[in-house]
C-alpha positions, 0 to 999 in steps of 0.5 A: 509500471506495466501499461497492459494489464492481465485480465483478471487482474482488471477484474480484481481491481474492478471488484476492489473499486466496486466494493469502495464505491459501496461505502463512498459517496458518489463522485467524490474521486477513490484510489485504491491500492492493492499490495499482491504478492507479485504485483500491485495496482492503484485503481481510480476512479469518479463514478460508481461502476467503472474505473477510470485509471488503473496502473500495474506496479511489478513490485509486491510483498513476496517479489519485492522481499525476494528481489531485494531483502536478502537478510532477515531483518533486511539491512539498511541497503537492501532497504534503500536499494528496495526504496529505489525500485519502489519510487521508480514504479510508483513516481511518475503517478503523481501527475496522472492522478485524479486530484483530492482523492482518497487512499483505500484498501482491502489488503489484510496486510494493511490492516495488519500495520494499522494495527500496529499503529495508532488507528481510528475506527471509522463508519467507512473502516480503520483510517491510518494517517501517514504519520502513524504508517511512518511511526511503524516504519521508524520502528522497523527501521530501528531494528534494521540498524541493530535494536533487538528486534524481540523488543518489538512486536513488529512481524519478522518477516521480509515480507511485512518489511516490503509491504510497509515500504510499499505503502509508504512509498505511496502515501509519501509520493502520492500525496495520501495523508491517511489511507482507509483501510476497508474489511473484504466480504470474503 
């Protein structure tokens, strides 16, 4: 876990932040996860202009998939060697983490795996439970230990692999149930 963060990467978590709290209500606490490709960030916060936390995570889809994945699919310990370094980062979050808070996202690639799961649609944007997120993992997983991956319609690249990782990784250790998948205005 980084503990200074880039400036535009401050700015970019700050927009992501601001662009919940449009469709949040005021002082109920947000997390938000960004999965980049070289890094990620969960950011915090009560209010409606400011964060309060923001924690930057040397893992991302492509960083992690190249670091860690040298097979397509990845084998099963290039996963649990990913899964180690994935839970070293994002562990120690679980204390400082603004309690009853919820999971959001922008990340297209998110979407793309709720997608590939039972989803429900929302006023706020597509809500994806844990259990559902861990269905698509198991299925991936069943790839990863031999099924013919033409049998699936899961993508079949390393890098879908290591954002599903990641998102589990949080969800799981974090304590996120569901996670709100929100569309971007760009």
């Amino acid at each position: 876990m980084k503990t200074i963060s880039p400036d535009d990467i401050i700015l970019q978590a700050l927009e992501h932040y601001l662009a919940v709290r449009q469709l949040t209500h005021e002082k109920v606490p947000v997390t938000i996860l960004h999965i980049d490709d070289q890094y990620s960030f969960i950011a915090q916060g009560m209010g409606d202009d400011k964060l309060d936390n923001l924690w930057v995570f040397d893992i991302g889809a492509d960083k992690t998939a190249d670091g860690y994945f040298y097979h397509n699919p990845p084998t099963p310990g290039e996963i649990e060697n990913a899964i180690m370094v994935v839970e070293d980062e994002v562990m120690p979050l679980h204390k400082l983490l603004i309690p009853n808070s919820q999971l959001y996202t922008l990340d297209m690639s998110v979407r793309e795996i709720a997608h590939l799961s039972a989803f429900k649609d929302s006023d706020q944007g597509k809500i994806l439970a844990r259990a559902d997120m861990e269905l698509v993992f198991n299925r991936l997983a069943a790839i990863i230990t031999g099924r013919p991956a033409s049998s699936d319609v899961l993508p079949s690249d390393n890098q879908f692999a290591s954002t599903l990782l990641i998102l589990r990784e949080v969800m799981h250790h974090l304590g996120f149930m569901q996670i709100t998948i929100l569309p971007q205005n760009n």
